[in-house]
N, CA, C and O atoms as a printed pandas DataFrame, in Angstrom:
     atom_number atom_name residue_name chain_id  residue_number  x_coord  y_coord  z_coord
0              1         N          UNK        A               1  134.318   15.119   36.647
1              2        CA          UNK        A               1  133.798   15.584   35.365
2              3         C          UNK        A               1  134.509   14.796   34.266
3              4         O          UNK        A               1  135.729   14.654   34.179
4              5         N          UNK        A               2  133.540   14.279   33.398
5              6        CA          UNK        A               2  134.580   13.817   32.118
6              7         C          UNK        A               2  134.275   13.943   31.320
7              8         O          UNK        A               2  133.115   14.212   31.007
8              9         N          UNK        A               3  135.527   13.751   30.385
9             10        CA          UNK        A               3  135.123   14.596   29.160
10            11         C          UNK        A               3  133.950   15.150   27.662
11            12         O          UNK        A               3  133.836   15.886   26.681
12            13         N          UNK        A               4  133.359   14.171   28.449
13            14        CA          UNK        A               4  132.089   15.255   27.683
14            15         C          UNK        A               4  131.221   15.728   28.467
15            16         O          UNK        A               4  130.167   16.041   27.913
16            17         N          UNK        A               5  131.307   15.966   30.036
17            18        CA          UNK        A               5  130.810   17.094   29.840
18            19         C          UNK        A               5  131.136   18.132   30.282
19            20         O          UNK        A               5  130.396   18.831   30.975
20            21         N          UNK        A               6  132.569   18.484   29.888
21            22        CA          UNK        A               6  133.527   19.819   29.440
22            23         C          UNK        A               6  132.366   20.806   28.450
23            24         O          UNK        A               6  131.589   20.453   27.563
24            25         N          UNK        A               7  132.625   22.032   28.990
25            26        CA          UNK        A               7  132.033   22.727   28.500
26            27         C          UNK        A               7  132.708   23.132   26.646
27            28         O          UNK        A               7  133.898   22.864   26.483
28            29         N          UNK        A               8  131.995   23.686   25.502
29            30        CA          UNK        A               8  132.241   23.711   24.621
30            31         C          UNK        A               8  133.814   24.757   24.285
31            32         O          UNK        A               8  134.182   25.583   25.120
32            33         N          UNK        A               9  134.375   24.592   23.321
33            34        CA          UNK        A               9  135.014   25.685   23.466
34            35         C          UNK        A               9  135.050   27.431   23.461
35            36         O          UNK        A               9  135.747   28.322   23.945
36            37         N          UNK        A              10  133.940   27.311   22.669
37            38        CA          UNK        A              10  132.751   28.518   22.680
38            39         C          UNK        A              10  132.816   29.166   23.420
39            40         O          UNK        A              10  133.218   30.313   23.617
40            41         N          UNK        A              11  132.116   27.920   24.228
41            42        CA          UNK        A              11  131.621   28.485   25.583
42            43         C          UNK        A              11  132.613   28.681   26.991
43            44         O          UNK        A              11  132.351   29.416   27.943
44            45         N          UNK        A              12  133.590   27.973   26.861
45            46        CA          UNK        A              12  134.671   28.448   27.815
46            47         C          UNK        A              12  135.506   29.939   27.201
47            48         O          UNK        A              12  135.787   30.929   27.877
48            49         N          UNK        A              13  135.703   29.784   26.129
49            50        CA          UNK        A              13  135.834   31.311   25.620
50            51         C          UNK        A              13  134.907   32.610   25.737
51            52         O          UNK        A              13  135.260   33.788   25.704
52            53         N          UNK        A              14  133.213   31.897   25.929
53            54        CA          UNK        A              14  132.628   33.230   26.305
54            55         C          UNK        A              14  132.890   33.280   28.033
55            56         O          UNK        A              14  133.232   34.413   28.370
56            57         N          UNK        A              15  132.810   32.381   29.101
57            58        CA          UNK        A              15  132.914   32.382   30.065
58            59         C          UNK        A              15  134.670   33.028   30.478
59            60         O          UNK        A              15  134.941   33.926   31.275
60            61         N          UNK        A              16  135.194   32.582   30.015
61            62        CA          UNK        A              16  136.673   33.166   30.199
62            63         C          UNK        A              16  136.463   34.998   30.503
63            64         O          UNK        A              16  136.754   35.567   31.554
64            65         N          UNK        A              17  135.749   35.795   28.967
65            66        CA          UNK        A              17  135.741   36.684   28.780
66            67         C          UNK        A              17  134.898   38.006   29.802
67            68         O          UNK        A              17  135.089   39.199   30.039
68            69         N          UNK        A              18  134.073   37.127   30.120
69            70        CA          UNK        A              18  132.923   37.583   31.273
70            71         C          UNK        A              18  133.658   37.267   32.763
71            72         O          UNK        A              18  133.357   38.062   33.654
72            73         N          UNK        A              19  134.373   36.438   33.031
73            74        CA          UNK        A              19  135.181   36.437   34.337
74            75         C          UNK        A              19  136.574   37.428   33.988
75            76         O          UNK        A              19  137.433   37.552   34.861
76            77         N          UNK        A              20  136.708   38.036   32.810
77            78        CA          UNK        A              20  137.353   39.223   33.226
78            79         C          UNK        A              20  137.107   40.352   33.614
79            80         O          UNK        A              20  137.930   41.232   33.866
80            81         N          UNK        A              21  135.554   40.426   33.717
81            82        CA          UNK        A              21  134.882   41.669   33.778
82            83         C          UNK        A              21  134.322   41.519   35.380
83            84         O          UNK        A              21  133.830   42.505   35.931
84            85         N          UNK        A              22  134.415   40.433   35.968
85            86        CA          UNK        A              22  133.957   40.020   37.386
86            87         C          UNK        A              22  135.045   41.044   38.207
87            88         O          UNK        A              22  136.153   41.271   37.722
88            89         N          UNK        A              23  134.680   41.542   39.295
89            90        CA          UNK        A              23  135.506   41.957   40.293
90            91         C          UNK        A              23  136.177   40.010   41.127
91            92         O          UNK        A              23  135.682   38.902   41.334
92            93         N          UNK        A              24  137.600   40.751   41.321
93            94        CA          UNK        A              24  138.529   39.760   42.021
94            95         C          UNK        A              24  137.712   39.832   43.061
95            96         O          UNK        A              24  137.116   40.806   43.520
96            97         N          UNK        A              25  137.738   38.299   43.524
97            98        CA          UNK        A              25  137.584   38.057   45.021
98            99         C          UNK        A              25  137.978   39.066   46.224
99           100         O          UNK        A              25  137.186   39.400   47.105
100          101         N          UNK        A              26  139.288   39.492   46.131
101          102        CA          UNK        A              26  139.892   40.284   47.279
102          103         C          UNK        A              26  139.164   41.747   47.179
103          104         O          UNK        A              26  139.078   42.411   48.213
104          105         N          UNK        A              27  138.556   42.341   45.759
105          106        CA          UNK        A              27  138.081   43.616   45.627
106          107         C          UNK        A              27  136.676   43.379   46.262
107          108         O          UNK        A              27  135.946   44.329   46.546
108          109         N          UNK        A              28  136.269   41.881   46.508
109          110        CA          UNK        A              28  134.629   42.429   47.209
110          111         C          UNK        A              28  134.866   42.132   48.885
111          112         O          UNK        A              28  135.426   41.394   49.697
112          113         N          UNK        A              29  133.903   43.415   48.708
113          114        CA          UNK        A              29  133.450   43.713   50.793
114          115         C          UNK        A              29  132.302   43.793   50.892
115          116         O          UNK        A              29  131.497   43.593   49.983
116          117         N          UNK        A              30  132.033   44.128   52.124
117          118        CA          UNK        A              30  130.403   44.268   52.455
118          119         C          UNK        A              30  130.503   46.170   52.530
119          120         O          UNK        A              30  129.450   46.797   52.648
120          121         N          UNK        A              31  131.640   46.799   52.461
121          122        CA          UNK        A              31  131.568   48.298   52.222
122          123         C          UNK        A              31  131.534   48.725   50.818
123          124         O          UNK        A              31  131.498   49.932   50.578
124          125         N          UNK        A              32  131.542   47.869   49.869
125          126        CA          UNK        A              32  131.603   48.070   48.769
126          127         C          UNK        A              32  130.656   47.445   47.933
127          128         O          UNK        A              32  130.292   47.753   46.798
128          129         N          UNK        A              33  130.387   46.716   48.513
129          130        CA          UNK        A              33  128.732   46.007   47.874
130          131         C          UNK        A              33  127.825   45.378   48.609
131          132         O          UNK        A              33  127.228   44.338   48.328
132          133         N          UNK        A              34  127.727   46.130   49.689
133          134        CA          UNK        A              34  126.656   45.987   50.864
134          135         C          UNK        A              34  126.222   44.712   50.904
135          136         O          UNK        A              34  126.573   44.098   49.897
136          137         N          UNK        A              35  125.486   43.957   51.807
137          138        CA          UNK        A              35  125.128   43.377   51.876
138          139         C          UNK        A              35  125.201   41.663   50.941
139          140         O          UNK        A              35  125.446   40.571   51.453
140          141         N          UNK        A              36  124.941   41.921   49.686
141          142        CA          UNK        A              36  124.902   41.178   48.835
142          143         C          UNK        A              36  126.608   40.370   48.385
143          144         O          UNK        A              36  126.728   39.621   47.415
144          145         N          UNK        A              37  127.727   40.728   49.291
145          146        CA          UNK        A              37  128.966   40.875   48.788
146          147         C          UNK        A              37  129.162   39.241   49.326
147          148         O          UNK        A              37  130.343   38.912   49.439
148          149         N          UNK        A              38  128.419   38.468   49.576
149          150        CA          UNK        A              38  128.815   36.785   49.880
150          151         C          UNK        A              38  128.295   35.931   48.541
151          152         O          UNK        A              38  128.707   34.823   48.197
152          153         N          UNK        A              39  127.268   36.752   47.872
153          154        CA          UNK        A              39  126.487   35.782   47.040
154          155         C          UNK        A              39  127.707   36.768   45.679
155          156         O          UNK        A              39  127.677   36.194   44.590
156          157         N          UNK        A              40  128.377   37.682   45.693
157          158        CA          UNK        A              40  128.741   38.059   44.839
158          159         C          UNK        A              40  130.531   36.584   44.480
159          160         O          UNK        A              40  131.130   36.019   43.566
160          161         N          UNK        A              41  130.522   36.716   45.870
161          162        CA          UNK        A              41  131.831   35.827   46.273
162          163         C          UNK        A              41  131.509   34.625   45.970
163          164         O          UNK        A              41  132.514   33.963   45.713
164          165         N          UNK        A              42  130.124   33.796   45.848
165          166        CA          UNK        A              42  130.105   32.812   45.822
166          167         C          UNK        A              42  129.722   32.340   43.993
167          168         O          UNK        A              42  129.878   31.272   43.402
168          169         N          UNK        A              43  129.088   33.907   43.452
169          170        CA          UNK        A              43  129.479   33.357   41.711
170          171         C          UNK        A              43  130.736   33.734   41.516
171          172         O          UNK        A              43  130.846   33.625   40.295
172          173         N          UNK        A              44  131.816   34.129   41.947
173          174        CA          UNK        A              44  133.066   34.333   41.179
174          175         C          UNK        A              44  133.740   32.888   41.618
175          176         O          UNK        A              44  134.477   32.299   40.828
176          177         N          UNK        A              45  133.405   32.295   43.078
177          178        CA          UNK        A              45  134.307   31.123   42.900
178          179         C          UNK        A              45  133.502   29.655   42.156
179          180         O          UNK        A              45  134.028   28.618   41.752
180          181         N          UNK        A              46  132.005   30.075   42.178
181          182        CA          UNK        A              46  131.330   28.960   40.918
182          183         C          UNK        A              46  132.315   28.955   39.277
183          184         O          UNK        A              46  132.788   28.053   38.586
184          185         N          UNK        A              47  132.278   30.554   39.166
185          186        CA          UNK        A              47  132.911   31.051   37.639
186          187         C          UNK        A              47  134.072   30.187   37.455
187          188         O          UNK        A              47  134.253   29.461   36.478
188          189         N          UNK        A              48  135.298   30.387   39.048
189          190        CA          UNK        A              48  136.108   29.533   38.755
190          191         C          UNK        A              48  136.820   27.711   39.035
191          192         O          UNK        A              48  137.866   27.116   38.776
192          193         N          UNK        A              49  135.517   27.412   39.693
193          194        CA          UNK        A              49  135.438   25.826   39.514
194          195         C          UNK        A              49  135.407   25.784   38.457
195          196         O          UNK        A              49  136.499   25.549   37.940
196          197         N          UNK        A              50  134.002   26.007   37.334
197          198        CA          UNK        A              50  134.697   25.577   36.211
198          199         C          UNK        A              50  135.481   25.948   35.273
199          200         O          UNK        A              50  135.801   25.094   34.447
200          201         N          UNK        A              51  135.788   26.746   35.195
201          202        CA          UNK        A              51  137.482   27.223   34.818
202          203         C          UNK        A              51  138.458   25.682   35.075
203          204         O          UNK        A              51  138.880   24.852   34.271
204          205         N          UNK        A              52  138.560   25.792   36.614
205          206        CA          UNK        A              52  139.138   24.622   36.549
206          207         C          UNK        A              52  138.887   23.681   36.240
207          208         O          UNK        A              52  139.801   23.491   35.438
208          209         N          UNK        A              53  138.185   22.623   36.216
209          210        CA          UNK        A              53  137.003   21.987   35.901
210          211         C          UNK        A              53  137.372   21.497   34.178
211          212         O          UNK        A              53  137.179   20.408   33.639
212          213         N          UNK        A              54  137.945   22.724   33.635
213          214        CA          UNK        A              54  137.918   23.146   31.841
214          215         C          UNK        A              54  139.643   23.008   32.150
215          216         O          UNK        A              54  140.305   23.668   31.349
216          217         N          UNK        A              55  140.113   22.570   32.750
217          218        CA          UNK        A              55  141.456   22.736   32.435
218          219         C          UNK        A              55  142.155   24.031   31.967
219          220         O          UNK        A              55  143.024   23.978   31.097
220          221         N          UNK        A              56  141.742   25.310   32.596
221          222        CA          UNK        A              56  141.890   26.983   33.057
222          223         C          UNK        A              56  142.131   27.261   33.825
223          224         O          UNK        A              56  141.232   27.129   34.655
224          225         N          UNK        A              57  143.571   27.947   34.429
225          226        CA          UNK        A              57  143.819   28.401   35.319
226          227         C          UNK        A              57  143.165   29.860   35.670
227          228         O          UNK        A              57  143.697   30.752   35.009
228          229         N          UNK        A              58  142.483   30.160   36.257
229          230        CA          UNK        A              58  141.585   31.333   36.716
230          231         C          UNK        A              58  142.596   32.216   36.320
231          232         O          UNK        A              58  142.721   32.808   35.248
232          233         N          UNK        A              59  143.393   32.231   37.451
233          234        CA          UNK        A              59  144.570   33.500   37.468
234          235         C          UNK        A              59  145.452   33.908   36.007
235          236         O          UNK        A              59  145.959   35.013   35.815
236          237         N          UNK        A              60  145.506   32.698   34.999
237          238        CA          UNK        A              60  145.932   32.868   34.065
238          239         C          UNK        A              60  145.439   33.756   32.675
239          240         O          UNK        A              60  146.047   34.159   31.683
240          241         N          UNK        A              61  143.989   33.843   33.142
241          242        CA          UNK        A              61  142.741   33.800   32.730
242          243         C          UNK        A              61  142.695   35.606   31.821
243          244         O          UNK        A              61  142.370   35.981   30.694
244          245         N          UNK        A              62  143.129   36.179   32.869
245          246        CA          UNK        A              62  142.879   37.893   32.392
246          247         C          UNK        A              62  144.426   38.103   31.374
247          248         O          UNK        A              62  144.354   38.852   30.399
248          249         N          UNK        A              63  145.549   37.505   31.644
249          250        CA          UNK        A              63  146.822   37.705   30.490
250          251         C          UNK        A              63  146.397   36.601   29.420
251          252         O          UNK        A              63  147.210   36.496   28.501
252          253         N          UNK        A              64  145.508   35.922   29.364
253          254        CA          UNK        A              64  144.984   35.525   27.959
254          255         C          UNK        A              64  143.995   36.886   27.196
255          256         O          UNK        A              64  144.507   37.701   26.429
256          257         N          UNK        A              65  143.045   36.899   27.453
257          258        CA          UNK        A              65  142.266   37.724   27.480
258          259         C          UNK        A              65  142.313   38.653   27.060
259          260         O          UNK        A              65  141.795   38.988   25.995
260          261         N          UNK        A              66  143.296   39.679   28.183
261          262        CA          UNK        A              66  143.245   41.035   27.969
262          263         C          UNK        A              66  145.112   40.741   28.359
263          264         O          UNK        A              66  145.573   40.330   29.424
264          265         N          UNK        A              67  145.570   40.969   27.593
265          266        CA          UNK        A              67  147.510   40.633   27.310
266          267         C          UNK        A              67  147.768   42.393   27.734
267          268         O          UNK        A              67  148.416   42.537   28.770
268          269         N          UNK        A              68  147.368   43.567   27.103
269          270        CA          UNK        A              68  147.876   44.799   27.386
270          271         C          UNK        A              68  147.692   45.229   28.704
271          272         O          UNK        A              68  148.632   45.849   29.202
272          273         N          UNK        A              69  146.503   45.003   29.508
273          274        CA          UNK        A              69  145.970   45.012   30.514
274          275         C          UNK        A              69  146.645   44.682   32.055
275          276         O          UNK        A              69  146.392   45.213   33.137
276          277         N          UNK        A              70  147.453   43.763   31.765
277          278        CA          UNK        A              70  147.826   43.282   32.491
278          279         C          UNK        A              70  149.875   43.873   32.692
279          280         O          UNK        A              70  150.851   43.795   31.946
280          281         N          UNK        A              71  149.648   44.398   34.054
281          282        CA          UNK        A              71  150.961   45.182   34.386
282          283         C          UNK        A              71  152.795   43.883   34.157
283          284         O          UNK        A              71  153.007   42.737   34.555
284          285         N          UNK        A              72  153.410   44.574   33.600
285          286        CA          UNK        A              72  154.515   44.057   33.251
286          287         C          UNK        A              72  155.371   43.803   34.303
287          288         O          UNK        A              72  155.625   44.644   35.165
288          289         N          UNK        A              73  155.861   42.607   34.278
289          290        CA          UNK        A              73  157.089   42.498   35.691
290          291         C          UNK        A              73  157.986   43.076   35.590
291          292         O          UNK        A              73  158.678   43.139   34.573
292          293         N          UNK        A              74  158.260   43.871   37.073
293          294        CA          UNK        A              74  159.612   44.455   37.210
294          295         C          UNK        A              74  160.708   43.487   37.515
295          296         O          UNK        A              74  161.447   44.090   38.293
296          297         N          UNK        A              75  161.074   42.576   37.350
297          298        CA          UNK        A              75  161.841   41.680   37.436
298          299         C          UNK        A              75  163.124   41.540   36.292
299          300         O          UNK        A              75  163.925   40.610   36.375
């Protein structure tokens, strides 16, 4: 991919915001969303190619986002 055709910043900001609302990979099953739970698996890891793709770390993705949301280290 180069750099133009990186998605806008806009638009990685609306996409950012909508992959916080995606269930994690590890939360989908086929007991929990029957059947359909491979094609559900296969837009969350489209969502995060380009994430990466955009120079976004997926995982980094929800403590941008949503900062309160996200549990504090006991460390």
């Amino acid at each position: 991919m180069t750099e133009k055709d990186k998605i806008s910043d806009d638009a990685l900001q609306a996409l950012k915001i909508a992959f916080t609302y995606m269930p994690r990979a590890i939360e989908v099953n086929r007991f929990d969303h029957g059947d359909n739970y491979e094609t559900i698996l296969e837009h969350i890891e489209a969502v995060r190619e380009i994430l990466l793709l955009n120079d976004t770390d997926p995982d980094e993705v929800y403590d941008e986002i949503d900062p309160d949301s996200v549990p504090n280290s006991s460390y």
